[in-house]
DRENRO-72470 format. One record per atom (N, C-alpha, C): residue number from 0; residue in three letters; atom name; x, y, z. Coordinates in nm, 3 decimals. Layout:
DRENRO-72470
   nutor   voti   nunu         X         Y         Z
     NUM    Ala     CA         X         Y         Z
...
***
This chain:
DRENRO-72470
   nutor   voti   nunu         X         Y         Z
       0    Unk      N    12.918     8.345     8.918
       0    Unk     CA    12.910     8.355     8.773
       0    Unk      C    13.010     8.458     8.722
       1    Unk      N    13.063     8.409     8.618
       1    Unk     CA    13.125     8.522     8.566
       1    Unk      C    13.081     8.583     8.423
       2    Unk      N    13.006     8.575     8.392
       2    Unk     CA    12.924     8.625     8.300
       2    Unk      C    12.937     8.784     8.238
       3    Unk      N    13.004     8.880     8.347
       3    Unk     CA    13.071     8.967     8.337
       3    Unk      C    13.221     9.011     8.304
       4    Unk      N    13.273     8.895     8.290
       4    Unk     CA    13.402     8.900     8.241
       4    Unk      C    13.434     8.875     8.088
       5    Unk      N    13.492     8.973     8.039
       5    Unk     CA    13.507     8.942     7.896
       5    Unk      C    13.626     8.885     7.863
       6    Unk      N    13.669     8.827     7.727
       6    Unk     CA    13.801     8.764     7.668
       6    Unk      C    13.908     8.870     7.740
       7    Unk      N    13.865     8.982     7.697
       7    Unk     CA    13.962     9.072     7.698
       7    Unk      C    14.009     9.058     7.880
       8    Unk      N    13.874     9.072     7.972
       8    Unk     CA    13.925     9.119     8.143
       8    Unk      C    13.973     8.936     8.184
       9    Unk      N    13.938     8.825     8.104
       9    Unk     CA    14.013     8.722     8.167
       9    Unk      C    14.131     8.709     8.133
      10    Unk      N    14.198     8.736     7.987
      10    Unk     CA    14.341     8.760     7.933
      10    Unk      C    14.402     8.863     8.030
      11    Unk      N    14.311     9.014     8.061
      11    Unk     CA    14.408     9.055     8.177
      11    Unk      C    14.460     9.056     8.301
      12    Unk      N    14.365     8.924     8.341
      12    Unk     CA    14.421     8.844     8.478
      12    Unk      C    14.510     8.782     8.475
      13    Unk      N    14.535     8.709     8.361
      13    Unk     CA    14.618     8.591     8.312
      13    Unk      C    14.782     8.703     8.274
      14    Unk      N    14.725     8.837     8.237
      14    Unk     CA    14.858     8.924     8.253
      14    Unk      C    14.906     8.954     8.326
      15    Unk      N    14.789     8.988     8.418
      15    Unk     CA    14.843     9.041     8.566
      15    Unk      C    14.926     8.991     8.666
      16    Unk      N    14.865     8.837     8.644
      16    Unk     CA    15.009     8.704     8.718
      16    Unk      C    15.130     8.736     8.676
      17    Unk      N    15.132     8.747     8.509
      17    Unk     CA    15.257     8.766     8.481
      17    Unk      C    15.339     8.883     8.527
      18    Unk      N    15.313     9.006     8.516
      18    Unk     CA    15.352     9.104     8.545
      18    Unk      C    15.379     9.165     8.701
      19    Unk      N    15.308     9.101     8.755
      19    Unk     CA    15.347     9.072     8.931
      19    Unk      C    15.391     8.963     8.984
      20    Unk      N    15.388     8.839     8.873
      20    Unk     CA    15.450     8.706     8.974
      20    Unk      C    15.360     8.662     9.092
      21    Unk      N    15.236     8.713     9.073
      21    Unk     CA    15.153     8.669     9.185
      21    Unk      C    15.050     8.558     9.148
      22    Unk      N    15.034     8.455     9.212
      22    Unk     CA    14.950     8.344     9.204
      22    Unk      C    14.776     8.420     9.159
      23    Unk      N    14.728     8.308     9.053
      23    Unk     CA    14.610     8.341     9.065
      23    Unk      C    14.545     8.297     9.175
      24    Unk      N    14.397     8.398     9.216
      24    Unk     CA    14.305     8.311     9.332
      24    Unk      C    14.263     8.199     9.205
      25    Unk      N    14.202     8.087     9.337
      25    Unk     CA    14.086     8.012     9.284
      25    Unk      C    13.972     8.079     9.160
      26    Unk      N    13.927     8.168     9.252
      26    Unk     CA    13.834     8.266     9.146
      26    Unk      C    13.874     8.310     9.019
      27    Unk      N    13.980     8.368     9.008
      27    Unk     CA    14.063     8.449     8.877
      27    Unk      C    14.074     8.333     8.793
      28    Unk      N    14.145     8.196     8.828
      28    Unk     CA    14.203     8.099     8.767
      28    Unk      C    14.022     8.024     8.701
      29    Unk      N    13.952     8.053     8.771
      29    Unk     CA    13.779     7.977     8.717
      29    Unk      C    13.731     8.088     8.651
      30    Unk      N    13.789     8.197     8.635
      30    Unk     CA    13.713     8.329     8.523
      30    Unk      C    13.782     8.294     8.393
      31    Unk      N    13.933     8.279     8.430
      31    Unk     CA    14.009     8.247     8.298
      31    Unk      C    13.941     8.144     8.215
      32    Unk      N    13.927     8.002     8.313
      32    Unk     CA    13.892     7.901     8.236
      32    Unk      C    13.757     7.905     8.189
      33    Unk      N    13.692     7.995     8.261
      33    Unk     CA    13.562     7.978     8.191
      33    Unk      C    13.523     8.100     8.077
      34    Unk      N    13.634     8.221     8.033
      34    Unk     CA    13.631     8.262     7.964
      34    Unk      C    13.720     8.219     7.826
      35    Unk      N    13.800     8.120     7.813
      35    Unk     CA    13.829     8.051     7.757
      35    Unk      C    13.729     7.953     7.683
      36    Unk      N    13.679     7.913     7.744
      36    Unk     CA    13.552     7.823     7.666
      36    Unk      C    13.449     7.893     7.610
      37    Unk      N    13.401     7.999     7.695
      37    Unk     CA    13.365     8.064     7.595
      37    Unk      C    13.376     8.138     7.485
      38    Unk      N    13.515     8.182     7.471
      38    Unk     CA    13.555     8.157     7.327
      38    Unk      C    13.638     8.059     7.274
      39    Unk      N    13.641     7.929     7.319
      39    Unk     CA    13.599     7.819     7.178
      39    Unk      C    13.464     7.795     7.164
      40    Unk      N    13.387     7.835     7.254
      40    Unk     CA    13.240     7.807     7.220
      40    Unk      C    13.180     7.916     7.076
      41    Unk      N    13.279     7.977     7.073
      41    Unk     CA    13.251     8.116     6.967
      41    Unk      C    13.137     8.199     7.025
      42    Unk      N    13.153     8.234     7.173
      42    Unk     CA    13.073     8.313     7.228
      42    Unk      C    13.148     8.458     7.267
      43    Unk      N    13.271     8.452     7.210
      43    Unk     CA    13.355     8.575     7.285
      43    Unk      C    13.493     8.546     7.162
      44    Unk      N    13.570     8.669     7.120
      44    Unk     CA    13.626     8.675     7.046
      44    Unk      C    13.777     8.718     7.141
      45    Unk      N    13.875     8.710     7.134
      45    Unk     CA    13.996     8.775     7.196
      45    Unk      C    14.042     8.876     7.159
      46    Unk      N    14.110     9.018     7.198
      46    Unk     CA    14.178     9.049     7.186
      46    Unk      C    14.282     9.037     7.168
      47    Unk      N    14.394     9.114     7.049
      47    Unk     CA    14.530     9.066     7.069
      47    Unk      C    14.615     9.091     7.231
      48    Unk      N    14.735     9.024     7.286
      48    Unk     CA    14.763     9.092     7.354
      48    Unk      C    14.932     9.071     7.295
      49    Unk      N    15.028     9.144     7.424
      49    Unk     CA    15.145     9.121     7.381
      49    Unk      C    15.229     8.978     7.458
      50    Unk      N    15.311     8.952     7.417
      50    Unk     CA    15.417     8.835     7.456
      50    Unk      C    15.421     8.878     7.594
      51    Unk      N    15.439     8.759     7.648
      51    Unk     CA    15.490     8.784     7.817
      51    Unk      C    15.643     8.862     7.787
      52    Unk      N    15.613     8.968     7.901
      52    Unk     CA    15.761     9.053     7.908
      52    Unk      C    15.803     9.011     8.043
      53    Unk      N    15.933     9.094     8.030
      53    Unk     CA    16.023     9.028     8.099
      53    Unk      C    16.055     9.021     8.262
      54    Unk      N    16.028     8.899     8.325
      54    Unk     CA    15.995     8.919     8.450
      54    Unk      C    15.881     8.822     8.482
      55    Unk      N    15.811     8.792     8.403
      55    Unk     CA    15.692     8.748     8.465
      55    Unk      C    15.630     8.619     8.397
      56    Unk      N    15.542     8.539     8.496
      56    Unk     CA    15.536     8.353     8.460
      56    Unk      C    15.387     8.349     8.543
      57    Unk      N    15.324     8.253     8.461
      57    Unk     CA    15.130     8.257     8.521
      57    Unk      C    15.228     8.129     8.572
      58    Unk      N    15.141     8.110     8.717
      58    Unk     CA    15.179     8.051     8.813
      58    Unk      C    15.104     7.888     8.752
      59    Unk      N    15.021     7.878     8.673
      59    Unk     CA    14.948     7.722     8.612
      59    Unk      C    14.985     7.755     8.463
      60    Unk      N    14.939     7.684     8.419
      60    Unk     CA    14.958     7.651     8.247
      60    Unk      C    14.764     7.662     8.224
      61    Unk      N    14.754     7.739     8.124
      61    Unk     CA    14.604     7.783     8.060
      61    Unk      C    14.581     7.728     7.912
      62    Unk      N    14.488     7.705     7.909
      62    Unk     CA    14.454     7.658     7.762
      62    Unk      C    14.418     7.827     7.672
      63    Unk      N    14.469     7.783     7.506
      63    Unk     CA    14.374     7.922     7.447
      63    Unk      C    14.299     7.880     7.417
      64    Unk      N    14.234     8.011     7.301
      64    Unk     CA    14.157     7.990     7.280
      64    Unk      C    14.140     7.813     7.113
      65    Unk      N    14.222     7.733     7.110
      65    Unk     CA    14.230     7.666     7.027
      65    Unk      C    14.220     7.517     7.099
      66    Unk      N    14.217     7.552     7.257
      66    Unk     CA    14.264     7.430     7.346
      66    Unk      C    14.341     7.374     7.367
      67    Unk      N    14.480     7.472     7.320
      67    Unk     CA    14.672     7.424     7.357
      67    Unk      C    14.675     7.437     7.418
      68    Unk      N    14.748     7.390     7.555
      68    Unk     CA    14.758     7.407     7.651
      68    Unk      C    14.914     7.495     7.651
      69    Unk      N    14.899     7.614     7.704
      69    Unk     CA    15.042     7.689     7.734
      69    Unk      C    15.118     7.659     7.824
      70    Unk      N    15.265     7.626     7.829
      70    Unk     CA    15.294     7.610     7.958
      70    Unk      C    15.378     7.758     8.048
      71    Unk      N    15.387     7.790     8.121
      71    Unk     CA    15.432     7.933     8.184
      71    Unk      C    15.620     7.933     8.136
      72    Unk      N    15.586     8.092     8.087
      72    Unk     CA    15.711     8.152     8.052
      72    Unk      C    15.800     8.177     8.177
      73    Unk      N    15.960     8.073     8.185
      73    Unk     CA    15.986     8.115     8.327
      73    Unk      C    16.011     8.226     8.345
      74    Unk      N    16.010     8.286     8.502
      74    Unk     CA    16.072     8.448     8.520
      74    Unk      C    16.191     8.495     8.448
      75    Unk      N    16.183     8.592     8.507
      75    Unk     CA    16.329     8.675     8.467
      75    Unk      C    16.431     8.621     8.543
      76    Unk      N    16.419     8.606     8.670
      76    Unk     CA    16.528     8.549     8.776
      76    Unk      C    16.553     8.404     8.711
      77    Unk      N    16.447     8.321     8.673
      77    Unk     CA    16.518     8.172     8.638
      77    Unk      C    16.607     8.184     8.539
      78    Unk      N    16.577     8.289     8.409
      78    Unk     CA    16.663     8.298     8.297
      78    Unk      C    16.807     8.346     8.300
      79    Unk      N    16.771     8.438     8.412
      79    Unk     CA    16.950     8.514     8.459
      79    Unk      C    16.982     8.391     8.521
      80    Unk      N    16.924     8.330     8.619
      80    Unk     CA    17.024     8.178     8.726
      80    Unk      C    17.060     8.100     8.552
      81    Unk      N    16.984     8.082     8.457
      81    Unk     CA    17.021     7.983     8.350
      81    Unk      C    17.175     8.036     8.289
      82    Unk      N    17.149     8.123     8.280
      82    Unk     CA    17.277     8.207     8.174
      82    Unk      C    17.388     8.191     8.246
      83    Unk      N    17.358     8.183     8.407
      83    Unk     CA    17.468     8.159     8.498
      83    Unk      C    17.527     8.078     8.492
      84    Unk      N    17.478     7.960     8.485
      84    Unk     CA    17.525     7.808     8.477
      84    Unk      C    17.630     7.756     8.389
      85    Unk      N    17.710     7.708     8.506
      85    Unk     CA    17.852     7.681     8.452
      85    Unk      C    17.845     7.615     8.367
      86    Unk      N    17.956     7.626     8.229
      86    Unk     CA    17.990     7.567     8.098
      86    Unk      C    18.101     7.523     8.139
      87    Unk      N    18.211     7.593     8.052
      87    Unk     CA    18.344     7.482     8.051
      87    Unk      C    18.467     7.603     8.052
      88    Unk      N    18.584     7.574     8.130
      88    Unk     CA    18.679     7.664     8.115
      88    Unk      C    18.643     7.739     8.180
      89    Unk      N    18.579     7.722     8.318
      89    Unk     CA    18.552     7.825     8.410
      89    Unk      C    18.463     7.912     8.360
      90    Unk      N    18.410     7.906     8.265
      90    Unk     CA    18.310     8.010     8.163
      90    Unk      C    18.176     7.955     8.246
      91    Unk      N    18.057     8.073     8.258
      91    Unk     CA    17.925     8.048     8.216
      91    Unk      C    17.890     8.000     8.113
      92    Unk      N    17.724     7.982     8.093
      92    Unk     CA    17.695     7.976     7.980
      92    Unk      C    17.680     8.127     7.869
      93    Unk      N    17.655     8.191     7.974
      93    Unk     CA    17.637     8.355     7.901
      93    Unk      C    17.787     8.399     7.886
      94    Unk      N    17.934     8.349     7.962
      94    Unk     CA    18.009     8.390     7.963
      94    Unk      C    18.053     8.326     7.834
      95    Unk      N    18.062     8.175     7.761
      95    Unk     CA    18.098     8.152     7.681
      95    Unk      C    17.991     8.183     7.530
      96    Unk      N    17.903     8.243     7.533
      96    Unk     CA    17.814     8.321     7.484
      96    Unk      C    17.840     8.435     7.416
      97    Unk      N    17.906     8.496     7.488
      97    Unk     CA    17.981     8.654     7.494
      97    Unk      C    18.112     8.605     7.435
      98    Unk      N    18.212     8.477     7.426
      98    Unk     CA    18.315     8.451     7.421
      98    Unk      C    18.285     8.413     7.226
      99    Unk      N    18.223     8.360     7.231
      99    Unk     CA    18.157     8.327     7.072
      99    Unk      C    18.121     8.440     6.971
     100    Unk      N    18.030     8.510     7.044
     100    Unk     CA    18.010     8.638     6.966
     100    Unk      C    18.118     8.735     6.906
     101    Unk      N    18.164     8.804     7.082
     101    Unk     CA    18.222     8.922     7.069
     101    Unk      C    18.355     8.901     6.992
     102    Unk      N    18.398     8.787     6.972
     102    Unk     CA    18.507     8.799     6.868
     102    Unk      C    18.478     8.772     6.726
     103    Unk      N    18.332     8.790     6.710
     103    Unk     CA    18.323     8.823     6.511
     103    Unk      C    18.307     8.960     6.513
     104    Unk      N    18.342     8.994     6.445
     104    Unk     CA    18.348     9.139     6.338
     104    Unk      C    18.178     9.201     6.297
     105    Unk      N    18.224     9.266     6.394
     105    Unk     CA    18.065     9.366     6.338
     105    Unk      C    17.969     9.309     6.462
     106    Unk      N    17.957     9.241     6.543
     106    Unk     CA    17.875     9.201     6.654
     106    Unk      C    17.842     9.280     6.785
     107    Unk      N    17.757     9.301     6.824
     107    Unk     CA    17.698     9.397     6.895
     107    Unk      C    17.749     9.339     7.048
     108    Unk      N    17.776     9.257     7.059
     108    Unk     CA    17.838     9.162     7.189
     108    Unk      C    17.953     9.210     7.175
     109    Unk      N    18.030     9.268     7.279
     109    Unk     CA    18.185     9.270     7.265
     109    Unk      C    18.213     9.288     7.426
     110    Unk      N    18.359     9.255     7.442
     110    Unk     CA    18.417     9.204     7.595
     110    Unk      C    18.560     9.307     7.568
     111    Unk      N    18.578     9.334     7.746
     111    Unk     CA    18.686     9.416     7.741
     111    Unk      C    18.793     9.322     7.768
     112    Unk      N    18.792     9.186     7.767
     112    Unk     CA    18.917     9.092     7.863
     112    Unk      C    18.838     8.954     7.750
     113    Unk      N    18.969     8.853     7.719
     113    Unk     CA    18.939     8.672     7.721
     113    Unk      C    18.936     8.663     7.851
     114    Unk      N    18.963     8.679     7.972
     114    Unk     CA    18.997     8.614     8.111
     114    Unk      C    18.820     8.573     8.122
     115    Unk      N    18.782     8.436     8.163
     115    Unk     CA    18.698     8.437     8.249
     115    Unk      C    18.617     8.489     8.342
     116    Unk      N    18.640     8.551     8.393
     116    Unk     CA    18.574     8.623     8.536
     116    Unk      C    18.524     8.749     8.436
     117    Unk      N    18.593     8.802     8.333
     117    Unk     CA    18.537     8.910     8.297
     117    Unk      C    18.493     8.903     8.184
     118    Unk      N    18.480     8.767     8.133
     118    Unk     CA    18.353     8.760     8.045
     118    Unk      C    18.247     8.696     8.098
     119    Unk      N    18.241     8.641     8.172
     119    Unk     CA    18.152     8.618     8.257
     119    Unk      C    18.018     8.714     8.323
     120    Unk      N    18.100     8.832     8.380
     120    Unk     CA    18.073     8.961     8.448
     120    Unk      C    18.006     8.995     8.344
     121    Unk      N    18.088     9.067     8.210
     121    Unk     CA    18.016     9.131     8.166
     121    Unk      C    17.911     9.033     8.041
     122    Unk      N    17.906     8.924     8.029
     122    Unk     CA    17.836     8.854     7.950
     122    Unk      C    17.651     8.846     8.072
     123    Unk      N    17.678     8.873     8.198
     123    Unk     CA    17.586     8.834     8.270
     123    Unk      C    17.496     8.996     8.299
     124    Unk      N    17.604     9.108     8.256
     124    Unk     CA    17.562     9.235     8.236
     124    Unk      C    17.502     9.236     8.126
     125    Unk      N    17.483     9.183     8.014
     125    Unk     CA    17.451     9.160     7.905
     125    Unk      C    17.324     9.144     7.901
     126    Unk      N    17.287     8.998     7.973
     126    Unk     CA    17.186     8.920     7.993
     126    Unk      C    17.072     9.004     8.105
     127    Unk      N    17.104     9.023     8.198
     127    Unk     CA    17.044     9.142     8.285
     127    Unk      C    16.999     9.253     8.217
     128    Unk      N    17.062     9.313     8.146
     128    Unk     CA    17.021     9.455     8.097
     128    Unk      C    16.933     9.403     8.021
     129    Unk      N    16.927     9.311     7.900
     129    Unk     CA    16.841     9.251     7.827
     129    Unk      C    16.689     9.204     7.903
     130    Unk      N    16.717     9.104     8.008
     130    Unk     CA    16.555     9.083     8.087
     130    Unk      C    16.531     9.186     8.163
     131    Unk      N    16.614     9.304     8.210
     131    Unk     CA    16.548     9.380     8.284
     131    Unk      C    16.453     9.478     8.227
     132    Unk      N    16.504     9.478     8.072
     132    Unk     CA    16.420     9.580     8.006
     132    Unk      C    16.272     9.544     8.001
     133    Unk      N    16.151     9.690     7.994
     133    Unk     CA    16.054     9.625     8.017
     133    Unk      C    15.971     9.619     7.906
     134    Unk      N    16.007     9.665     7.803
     134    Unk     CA    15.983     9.669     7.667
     134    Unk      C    16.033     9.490     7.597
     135    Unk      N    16.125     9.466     7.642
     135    Unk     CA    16.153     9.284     7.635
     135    Unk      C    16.100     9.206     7.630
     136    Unk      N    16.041     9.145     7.491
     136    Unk     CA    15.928     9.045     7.455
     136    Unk      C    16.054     8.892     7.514
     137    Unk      N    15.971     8.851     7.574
     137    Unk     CA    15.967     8.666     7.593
     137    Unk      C    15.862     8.634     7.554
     138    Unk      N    15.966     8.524     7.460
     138    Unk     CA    15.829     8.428     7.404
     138    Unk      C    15.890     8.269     7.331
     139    Unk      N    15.793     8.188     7.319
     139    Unk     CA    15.808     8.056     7.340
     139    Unk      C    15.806     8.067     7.132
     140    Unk      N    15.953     7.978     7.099
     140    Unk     CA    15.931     7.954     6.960
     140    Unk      C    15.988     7.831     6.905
     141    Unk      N    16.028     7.835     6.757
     141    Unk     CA    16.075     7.724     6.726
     141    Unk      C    16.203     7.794     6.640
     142    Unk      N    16.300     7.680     6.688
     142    Unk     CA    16.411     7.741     6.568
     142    Unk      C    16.481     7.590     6.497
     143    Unk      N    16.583     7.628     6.376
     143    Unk     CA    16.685     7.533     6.368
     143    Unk      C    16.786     7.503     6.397
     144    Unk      N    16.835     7.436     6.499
     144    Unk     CA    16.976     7.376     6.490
     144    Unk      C    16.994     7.251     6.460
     145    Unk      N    17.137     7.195     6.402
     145    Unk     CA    17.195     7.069     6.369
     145    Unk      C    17.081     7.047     6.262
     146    Unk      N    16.998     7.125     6.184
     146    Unk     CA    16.916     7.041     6.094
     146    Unk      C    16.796     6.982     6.160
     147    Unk      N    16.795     6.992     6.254
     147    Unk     CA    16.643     6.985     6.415
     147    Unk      C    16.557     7.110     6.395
     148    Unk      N    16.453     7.119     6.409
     148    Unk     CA    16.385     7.209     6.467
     148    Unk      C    16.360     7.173     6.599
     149    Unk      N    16.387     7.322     6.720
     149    Unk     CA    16.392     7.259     6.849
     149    Unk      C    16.286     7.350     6.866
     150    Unk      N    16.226     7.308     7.027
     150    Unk     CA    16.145     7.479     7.114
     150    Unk      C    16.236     7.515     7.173
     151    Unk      N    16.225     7.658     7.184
     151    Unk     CA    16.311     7.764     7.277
     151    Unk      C    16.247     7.852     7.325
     152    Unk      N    16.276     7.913     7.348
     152    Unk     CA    16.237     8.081     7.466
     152    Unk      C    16.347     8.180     7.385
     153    Unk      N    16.280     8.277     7.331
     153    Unk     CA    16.343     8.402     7.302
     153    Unk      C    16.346     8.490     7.411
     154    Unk      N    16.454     8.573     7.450
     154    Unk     CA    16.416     8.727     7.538
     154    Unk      C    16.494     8.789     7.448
     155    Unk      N    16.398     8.894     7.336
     155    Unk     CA    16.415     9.026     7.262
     155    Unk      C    16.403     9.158     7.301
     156    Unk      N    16.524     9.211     7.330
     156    Unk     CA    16.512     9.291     7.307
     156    Unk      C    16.475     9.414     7.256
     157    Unk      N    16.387     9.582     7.324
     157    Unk     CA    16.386     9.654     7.173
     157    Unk      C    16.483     9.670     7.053
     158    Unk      N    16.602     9.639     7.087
     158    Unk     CA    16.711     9.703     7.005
     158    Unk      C    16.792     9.552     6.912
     159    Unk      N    16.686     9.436     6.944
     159    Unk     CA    16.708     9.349     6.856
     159    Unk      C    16.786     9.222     6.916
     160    Unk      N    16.886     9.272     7.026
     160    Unk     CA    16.958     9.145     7.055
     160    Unk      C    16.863     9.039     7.121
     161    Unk      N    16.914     8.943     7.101
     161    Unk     CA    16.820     8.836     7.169
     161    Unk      C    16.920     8.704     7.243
     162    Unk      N    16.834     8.659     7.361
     162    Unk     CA    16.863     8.549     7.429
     162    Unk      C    16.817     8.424     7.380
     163    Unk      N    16.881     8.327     7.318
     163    Unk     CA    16.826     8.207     7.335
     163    Unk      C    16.855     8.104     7.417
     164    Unk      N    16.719     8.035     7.458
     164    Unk     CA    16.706     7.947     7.558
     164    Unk      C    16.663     7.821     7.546
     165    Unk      N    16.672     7.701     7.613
     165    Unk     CA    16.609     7.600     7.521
     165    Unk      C    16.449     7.585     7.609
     166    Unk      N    16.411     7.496     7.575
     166    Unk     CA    16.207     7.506     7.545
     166    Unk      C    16.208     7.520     7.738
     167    Unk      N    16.289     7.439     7.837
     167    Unk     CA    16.186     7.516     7.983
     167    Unk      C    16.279     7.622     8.062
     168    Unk      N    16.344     7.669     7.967
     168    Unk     CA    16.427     7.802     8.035
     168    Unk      C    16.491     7.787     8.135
     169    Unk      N    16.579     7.648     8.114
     169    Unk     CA    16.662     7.592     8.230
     169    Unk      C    16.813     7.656     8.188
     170    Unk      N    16.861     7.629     8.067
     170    Unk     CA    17.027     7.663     7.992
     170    Unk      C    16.981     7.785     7.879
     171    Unk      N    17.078     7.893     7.885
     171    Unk     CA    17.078     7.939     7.770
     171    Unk      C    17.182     7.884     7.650
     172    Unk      N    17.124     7.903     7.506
     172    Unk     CA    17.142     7.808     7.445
     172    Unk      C    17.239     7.919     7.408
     173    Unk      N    17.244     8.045     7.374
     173    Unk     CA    17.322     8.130     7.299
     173    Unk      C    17.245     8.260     7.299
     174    Unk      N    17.378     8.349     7.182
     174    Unk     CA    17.337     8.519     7.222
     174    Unk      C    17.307     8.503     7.059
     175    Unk      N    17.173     8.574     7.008
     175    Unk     CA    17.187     8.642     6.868
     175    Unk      C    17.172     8.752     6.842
     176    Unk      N    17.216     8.742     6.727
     176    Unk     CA    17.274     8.917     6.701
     176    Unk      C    17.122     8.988     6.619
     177    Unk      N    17.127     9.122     6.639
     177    Unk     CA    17.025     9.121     6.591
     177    Unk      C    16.944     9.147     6.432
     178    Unk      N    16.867     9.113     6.426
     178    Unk     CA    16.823     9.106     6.271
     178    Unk      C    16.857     9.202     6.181
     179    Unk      N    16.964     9.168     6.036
     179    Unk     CA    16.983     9.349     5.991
     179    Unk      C    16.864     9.432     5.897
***
């Protein structure tokens, strides 16, 4: 029985995966779900918590408390391999990222070289320093492009810059600058 577990201690199992990358047991994963129902049953209320930070992915997909099913925020390592991934012109995707930005005026992105290899380098220094931080909200949203609303994956930074990714954190989509 878990009858002893509250919203609050099953949400912090469901953190704890994240924050260590460690599989739930059987047990942990049947506290979650059954503290979940009990608050849609309106027997247990949630606490807020914060966005998955950076680094860390619940090894299953959990329902909330509304019965959406979430699907897991990928790691930190899948998002750096994404940013990696070759574009065009010998560029990354983070390298042509950095290549977009750092040449507008006033942008917090800037490169010491056009050459490839060293926007690359430092576009992937970029991206690293950004998920390594541990203050770095990831989180699953919606934005516009082409007149679409798509899903993506944000990784925000404290200091505002942000990664965008598209909805399973396979390609990064682009760098934004941050909010003035």
């Amino acid at each position: 029985s878990t009858a002893g577990v509250t919203a609050k201690g099953f949400s912090d199992l469901a953190w704890k995966a994240r924050a260590t990358g460690q599989k739930l047991s059987a047990k942990e994963v049947e506290q979650i779900s059954e503290g979940i129902n009990r608050v849609k049953a309106g027997k247990e209320t949630t606490g807020s918590t914060n966005a998955a930070q950076a680094g860390n992915a619940v090894t299953k997909p959990s329902a909330n408390a509304t019965g959406t099913v979430s699907v897991p925020v990928p790691t930190v390592e899948q998002l750096s391999q994404a940013a990696a991934s070759a574009n065009r012109n010998g560029l990354t995707d983070a390298g042509r990222a950095l290549q977009k930005h750092g040449g507008r005026e006033g942008s917090v992105y800037t490169y010491s070289s056009q050459k490839a290899s060293v926007l690359n380098k430092e576009a992937q220094n970029i991206v690293n320093d950004i998920l390594s931080n541990p203050k770095t909200v990831i989180t699953r949203t919606t934005a516009t492009e082409n007149k679409q609303i798509i899903k993506v994956i944000h990784a925000i930074a404290p200091d505002g810059r942000t990664l965008r990714f598209n909805e399973d954190g396979t390609k990064l989509i682009g760098f934004r600058e941050p909010k003035k």
